[in-house]
C-alpha positions in Angstrom: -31.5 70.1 -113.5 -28.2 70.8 -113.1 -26.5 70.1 -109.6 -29.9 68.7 -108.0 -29.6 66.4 -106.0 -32.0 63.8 -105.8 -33.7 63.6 -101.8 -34.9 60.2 -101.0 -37.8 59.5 -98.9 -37.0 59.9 -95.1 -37.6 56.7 -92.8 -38.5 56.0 -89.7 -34.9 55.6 -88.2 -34.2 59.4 -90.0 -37.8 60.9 -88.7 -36.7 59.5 -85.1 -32.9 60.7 -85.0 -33.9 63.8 -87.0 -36.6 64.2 -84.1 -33.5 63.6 -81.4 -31.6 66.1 -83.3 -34.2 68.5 -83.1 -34.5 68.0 -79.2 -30.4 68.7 -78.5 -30.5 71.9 -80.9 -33.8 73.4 -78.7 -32.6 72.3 -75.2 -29.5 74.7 -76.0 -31.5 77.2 -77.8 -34.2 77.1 -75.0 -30.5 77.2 -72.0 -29.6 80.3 -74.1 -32.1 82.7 -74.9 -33.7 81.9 -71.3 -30.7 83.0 -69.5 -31.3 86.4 -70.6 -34.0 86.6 -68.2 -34.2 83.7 -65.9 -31.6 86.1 -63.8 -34.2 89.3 -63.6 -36.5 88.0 -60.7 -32.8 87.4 -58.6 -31.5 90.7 -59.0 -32.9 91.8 -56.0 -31.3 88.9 -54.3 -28.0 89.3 -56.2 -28.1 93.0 -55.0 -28.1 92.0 -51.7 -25.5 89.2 -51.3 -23.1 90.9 -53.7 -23.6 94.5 -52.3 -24.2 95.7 -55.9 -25.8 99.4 -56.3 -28.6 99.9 -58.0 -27.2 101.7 -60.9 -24.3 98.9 -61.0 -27.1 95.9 -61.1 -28.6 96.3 -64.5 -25.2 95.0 -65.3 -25.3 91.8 -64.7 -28.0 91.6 -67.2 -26.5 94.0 -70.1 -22.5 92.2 -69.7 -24.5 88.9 -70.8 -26.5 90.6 -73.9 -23.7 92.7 -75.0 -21.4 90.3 -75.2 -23.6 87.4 -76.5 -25.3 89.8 -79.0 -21.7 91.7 -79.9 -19.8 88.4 -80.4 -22.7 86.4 -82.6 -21.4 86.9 -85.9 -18.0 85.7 -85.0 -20.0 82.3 -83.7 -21.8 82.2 -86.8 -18.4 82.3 -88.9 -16.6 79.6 -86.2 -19.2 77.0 -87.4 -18.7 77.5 -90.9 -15.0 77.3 -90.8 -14.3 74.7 -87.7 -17.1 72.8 -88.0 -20.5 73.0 -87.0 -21.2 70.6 -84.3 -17.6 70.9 -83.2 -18.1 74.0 -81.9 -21.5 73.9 -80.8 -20.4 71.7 -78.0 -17.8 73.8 -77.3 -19.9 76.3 -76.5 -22.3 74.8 -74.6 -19.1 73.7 -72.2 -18.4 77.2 -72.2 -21.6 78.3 -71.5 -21.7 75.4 -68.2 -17.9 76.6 -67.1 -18.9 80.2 -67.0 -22.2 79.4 -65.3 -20.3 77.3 -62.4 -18.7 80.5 -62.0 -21.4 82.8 -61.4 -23.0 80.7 -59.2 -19.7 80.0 -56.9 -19.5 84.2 -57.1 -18.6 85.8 -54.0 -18.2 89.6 -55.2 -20.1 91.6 -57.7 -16.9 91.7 -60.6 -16.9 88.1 -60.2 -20.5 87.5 -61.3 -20.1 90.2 -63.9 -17.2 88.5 -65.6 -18.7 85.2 -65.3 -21.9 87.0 -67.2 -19.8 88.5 -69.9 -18.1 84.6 -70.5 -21.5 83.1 -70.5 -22.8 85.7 -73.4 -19.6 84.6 -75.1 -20.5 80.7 -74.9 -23.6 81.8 -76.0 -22.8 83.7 -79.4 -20.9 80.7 -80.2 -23.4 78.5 -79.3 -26.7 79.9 -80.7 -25.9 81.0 -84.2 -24.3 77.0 -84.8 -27.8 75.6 -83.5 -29.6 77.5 -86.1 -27.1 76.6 -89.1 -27.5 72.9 -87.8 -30.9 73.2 -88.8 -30.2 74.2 -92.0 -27.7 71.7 -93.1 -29.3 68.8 -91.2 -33.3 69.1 -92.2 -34.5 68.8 -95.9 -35.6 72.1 -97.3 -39.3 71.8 -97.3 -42.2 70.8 -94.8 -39.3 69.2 -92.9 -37.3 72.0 -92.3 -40.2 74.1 -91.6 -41.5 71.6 -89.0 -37.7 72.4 -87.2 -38.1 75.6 -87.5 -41.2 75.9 -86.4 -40.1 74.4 -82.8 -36.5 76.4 -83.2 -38.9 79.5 -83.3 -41.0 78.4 -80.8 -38.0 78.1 -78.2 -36.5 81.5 -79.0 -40.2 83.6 -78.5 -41.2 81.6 -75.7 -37.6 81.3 -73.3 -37.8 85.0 -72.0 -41.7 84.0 -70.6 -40.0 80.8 -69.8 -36.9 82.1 -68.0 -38.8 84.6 -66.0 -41.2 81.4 -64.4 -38.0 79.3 -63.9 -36.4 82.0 -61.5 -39.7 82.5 -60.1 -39.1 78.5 -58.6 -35.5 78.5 -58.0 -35.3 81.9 -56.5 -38.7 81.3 -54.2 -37.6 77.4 -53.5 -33.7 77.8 -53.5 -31.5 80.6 -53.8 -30.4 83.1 -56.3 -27.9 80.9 -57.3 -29.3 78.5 -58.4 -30.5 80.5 -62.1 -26.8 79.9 -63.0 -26.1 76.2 -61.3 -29.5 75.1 -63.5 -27.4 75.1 -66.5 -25.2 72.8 -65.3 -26.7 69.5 -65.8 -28.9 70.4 -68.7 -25.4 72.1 -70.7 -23.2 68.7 -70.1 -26.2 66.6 -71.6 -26.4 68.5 -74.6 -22.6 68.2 -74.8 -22.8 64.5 -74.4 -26.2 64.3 -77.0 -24.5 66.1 -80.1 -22.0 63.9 -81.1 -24.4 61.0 -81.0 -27.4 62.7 -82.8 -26.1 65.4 -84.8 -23.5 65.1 -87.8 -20.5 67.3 -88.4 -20.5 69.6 -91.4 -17.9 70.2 -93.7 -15.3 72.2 -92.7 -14.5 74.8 -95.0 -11.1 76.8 -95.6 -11.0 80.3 -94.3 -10.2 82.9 -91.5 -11.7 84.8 -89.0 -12.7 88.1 -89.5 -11.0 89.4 -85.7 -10.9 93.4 -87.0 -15.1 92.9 -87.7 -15.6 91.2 -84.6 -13.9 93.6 -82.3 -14.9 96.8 -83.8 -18.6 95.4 -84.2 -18.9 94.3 -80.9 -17.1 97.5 -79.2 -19.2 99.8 -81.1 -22.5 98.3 -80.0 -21.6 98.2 -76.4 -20.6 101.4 -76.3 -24.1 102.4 -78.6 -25.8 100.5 -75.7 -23.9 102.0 -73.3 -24.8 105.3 -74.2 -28.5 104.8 -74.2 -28.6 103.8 -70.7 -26.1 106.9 -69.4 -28.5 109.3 -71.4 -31.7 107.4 -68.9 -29.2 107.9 -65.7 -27.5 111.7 -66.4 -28.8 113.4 -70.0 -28.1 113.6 -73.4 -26.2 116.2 -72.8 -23.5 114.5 -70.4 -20.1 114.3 -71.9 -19.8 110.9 -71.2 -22.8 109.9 -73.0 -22.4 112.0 -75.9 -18.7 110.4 -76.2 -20.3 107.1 -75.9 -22.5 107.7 -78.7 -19.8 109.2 -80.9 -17.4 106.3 -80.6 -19.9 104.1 -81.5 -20.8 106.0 -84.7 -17.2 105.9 -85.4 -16.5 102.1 -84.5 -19.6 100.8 -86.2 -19.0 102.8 -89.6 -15.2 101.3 -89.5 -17.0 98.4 -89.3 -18.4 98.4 -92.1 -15.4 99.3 -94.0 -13.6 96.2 -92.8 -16.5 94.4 -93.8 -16.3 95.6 -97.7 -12.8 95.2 -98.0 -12.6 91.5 -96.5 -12.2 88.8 -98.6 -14.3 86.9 -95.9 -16.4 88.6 -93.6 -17.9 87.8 -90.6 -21.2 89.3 -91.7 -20.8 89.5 -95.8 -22.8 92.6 -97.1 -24.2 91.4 -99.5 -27.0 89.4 -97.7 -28.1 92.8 -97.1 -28.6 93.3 -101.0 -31.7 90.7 -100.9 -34.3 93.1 -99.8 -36.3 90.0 -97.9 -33.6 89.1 -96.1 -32.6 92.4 -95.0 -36.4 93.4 -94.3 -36.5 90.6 -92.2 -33.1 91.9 -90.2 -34.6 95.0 -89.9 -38.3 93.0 -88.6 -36.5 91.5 -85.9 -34.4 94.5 -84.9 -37.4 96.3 -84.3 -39.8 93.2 -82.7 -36.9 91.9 -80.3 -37.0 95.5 -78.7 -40.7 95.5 -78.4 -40.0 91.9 -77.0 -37.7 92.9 -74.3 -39.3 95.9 -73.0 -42.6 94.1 -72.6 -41.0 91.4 -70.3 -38.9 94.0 -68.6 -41.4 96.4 -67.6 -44.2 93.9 -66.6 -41.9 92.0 -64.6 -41.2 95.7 -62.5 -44.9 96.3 -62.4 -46.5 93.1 -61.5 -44.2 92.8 -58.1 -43.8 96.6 -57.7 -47.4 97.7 -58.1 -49.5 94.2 -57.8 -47.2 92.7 -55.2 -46.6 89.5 -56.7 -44.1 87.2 -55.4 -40.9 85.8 -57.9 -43.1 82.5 -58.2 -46.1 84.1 -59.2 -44.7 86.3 -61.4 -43.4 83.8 -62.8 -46.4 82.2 -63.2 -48.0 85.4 -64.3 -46.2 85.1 -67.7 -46.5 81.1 -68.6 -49.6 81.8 -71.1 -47.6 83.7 -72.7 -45.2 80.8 -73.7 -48.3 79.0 -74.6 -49.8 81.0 -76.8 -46.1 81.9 -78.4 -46.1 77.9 -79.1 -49.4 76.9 -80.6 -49.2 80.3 -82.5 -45.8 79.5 -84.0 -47.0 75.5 -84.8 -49.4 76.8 -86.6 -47.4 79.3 -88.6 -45.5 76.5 -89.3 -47.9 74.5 -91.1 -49.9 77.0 -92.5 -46.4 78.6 -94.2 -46.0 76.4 -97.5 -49.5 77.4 -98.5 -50.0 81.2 -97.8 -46.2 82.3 -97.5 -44.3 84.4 -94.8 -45.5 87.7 -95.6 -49.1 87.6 -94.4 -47.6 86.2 -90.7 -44.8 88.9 -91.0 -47.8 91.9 -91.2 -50.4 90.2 -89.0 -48.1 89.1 -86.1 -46.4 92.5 -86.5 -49.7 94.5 -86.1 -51.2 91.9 -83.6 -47.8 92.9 -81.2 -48.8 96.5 -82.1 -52.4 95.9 -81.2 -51.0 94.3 -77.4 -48.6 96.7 -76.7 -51.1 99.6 -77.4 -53.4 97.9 -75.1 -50.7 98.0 -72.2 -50.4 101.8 -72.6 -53.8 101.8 -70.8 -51.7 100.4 -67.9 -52.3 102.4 -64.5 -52.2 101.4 -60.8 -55.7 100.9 -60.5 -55.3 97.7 -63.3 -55.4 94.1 -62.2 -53.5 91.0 -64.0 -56.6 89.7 -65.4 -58.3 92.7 -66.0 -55.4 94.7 -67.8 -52.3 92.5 -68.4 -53.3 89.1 -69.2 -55.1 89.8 -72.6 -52.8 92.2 -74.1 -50.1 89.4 -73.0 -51.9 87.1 -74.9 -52.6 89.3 -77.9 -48.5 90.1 -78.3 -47.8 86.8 -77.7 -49.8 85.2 -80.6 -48.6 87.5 -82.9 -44.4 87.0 -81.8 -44.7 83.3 -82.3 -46.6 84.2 -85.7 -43.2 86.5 -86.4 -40.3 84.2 -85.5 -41.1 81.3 -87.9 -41.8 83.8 -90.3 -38.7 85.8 -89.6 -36.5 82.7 -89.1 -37.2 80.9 -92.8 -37.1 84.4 -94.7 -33.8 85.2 -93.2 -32.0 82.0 -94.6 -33.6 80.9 -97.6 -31.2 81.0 -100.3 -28.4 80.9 -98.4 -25.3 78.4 -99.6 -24.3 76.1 -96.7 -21.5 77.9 -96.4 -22.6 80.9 -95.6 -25.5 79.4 -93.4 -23.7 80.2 -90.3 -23.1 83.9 -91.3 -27.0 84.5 -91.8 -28.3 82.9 -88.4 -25.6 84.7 -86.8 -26.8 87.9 -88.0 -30.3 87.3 -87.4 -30.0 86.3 -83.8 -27.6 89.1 -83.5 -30.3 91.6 -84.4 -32.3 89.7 -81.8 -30.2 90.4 -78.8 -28.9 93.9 -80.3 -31.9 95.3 -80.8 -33.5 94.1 -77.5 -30.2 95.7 -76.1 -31.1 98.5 -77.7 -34.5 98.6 -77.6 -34.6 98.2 -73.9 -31.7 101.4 -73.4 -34.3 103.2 -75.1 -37.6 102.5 -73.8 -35.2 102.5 -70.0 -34.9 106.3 -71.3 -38.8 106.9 -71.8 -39.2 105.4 -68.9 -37.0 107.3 -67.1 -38.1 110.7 -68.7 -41.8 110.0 -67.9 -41.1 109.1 -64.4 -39.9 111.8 -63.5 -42.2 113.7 -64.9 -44.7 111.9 -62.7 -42.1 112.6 -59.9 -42.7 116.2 -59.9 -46.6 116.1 -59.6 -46.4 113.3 -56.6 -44.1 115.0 -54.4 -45.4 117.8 -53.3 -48.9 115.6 -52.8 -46.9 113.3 -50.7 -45.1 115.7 -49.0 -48.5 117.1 -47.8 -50.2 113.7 -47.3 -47.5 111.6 -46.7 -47.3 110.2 -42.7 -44.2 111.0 -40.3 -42.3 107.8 -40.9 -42.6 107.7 -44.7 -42.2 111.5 -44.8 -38.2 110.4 -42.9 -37.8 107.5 -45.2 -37.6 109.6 -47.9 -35.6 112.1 -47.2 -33.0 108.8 -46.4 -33.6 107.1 -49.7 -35.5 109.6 -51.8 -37.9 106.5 -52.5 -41.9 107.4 -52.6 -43.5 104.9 -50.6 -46.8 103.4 -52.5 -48.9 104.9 -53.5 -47.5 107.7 -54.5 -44.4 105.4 -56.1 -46.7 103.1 -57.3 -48.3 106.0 -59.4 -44.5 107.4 -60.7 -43.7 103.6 -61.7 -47.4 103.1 -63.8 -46.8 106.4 -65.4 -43.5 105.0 -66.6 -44.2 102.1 -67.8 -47.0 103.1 -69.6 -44.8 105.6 -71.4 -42.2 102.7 -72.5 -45.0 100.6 -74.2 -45.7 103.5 -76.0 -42.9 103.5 -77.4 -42.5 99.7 -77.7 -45.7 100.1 -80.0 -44.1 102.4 -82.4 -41.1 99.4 -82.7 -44.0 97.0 -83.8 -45.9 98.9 -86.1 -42.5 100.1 -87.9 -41.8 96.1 -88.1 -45.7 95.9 -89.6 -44.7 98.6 -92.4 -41.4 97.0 -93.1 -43.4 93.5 -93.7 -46.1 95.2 -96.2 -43.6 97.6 -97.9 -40.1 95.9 -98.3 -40.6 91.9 -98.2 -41.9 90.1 -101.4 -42.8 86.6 -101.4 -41.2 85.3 -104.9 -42.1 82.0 -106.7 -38.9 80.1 -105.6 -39.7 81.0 -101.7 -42.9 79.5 -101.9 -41.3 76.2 -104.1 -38.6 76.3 -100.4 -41.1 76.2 -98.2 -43.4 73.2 -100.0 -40.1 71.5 -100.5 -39.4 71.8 -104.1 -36.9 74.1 -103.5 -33.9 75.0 -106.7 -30.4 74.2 -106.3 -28.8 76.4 -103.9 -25.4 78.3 -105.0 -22.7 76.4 -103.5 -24.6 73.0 -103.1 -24.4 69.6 -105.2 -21.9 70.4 -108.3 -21.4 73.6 -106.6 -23.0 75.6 -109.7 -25.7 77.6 -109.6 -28.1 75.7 -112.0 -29.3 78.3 -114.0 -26.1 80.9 -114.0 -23.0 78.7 -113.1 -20.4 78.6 -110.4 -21.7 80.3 -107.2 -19.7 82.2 -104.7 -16.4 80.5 -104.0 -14.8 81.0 -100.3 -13.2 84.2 -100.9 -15.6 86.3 -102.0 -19.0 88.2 -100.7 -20.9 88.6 -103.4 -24.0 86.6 -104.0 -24.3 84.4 -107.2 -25.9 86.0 -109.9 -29.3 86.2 -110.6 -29.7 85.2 -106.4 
């Protein structure tokens, strides 16, 4: 066949440095996605050293997603063109410098700026890690085995990060969720050059007009969400928020077509699996993030754990997320994506619906663990899936371009996702509000009846009662994101005979590999252009 290559037989030497390789490209994936909640169980903490307000403290969660989810596609294109490992590494020192600066911070800007540099060490960090994979395992069982555990490390770091600042924040201080990335960061930094190889680097520029006005315009969509939750969707504020975002993202867009190289080229979105699966993780990444998000408020707020053990409370899930995903993984080359896609899809639907039933009178093993359990089996199910169906069929040189997009829909739409279900939560709440007052008012003892008019606070139970009602109403909501995932699985992806051959590791030529011809229709997509090869 024309431009093949032939693949000989891997040893034990390349299984063990392949294995090594592996390990480097996780650790940072795992520092990463982690971070994004490792910091939730400290904000109380945070909020107290820093003297942040409680409108003011969600920031220091949003400046990292924003930035790290707004700037992704610009990492994604900084590995193709520099140099893959190159700038891996120098994003995890990035990532280390910025979190020695949060930790060291003394006022709340400080930590907030040192956020917003961490989320851009991240963007150019994660998207590289998942193109490594692509250019260093054999398409095939291998690369499906790498995935598998790349997967597995993405779904499971949010259960993962919430347990690690459980420890540090119960056994150490605050702090310490930032200093943590210190030492692991300047191993990985010092691992790469030893394990992984450099790619190619390939001529080109970077697409600064996409970056900007992409990023901007989801910050500000964001933004805008979370302003509606605090003062309407009628506030003139938020409805400027949302209309310069409209206006930003479209113009992104047109920068995008008329770019002779793109940060994101448009037409990966003309393969309908690839754009399906965009659109799967959009929607299962803000199901993701609610879930944590809420049951991290409700199991100290209404259960009275403490930061360890709700920690604790959510390690099954990172369990279940991992021998669910392993098994994906194997199972893949014989049954194809699409069955996981639907079943982990509606198996996250099933969970969250379950967690609707959620009211103060529920327990953690009674009412949280199983529907835990439930989501988590089908997320791990999702993120091999999602993972191989996103880049298969993607030239090398565009590998970096297609992981950046995917994670970006990951952190985007849990941005997003979260702004939203924050407003259903905030809607029902007060809803809830409006019935417990005037119960507590009449019920409620001297002491609590003077805190209240000082904080406007209700003091459990009545609170307790507002809070359930809340959440309960988010994971509504968070349901609906899963079962439109589900319906984007069974009516938009189809498994074709050439994914299959990929995934059992027979895979075609890939445009832009080997002669750099596309065996069956000729030369592929050369650097300047962002249109697929034909017949793709």
């Amino acid at each position: 066949m024309t431009g093949s290559r032939a693949t000989p037989p891997a040893t034990a030497h390349d299984r063990h440095r392949g294995g090594l390789a592996l390990l480097v490209i996780a650790s940072c994936q795992l520092m990463v996605v982690l971070d994004v909640t490792i910091v939730n169980i400290a904000l109380p903490h945070m909020q107290k050293d820093l003297g942040f307000s409680t409108e003011n403290l969600s920031w220091v969660v949003n400046a990292y997603t924003l930035t790290f989810g707004g700037l992704l596609l610009l990492g994604g294109r900084l590995g193709d063109i520099l140099g893959r490992r190159r700038v891996f590494v120098f994003g995890v020192l990035l990532f280390v410098f910025a979190s020695l600066l949060g930790g060291v911070s003394q006022e709340g800007w400080q930590l907030l700026a040192a956020r917003s540099l961490q989320g851009v060490g991240g963007a150019i960090a994660s998207p590289t890690a998942l193109s490594l994979i692509t250019t260093t395992f054999r398409e095939g069982p291998e690369r499906n085995r790498a995935f598998g555990v790349f997967a597995a490390v993405s779904a499971g770091g949010s259960a993962i990060g919430l347990l690690a600042g459980g420890v540090l924040v119960e056994w150490l201080d605050w702090r310490w969720v930032l200093f943590v990335n210190i030492p692991i960061g300047l191993l990985i930094a010092v691992a790469a050059p030893r394990y992984i190889p450099e790619s190619e680097r390939r001529p080109g520029h970077f697409d600064i007009s996409g970056a900007l006005t992409s990023t901007a315009g989801m910050v500000l969509l964001v933004y805008g969400f979370i302003r509606a939750s605090e003062e309407g969707w009628t506030e003139a504020l938020t409805l400027g928020s949302f209309a310069a975002a409209v206006v930003l993202l479209a113009g992104f867009i047109l920068v995008e077509h008329g770019s002779k190289q793109p940060i994101t080229p448009l037409w990966m979105f003309r393969d309908r699996n690839r754009a399906g699966s965009y659109a799967m993780m959009l929607s299962l990444a803000a199901a993701m993030f609610g879930m944590f998000f809420f049951l991290t408020l409700f199991v100290q707020n209404v259960l009275d754990f403490s930061p360890l053990r709700a920690g604790l409370a959510f390690l099954p899930v990172s369990a279940v997320i991992a021998v669910s995903a392993g098994l994906a993984s194997r199972l893949l080359p014989t049954w194809g994506p699409k069955p996981f896609m639907v079943a982990g899809a509606l198996l996250a639907a099933a969970g969250l619906g379950w967690l609707t039933l959620t009211d103060v009178h529920s327990s953690y093993l009674g009412s949280i663990l199983g529907p835990m359990l439930v989501f988590g089996f089908g997320m791990g199910m999702q993120f091999v899936s999602l993972t191989l169906m996103a880049v298969s069929g993607v030239a090398p040189k565009e590998a970096g371009a297609a992981s950046g997009v995917l994670n970006a829909t990951q952190q985007v739409g849990g941005s997003l996702g979260l702004s939203i279900l924050v407003t259903t939560f905030g809607t029902a709440s007060r809803n809830e509000a409006r019935d417990q007052v005037p119960e507590f008012l009449r019920e409620g003892a001297p002491a609590q009846l003077l805190e209240f008019r000082r904080t406007g606070q209700l003091p459990s139970p009545w609170g307790d009662q507002v809070l359930a009602s809340g959440v309960s109403a988010a994971f509504v909501v968070a349901a609906c994101f899963a079962v439109l995932a589900a319906l984007v699985a069974l009516f938009v992806i189809q498994v074709r005979p050439d994914d299959l051959a990929r995934l059992q590791g027979g895979a075609p030529p890939i445009a832009g590999e080997g002669t750099g011809e596309d065996a069956a229709t000729g030369p592929g997509p050369g650097p300047d252009t962002d249109r697929p090869a034909k017949g793709r």
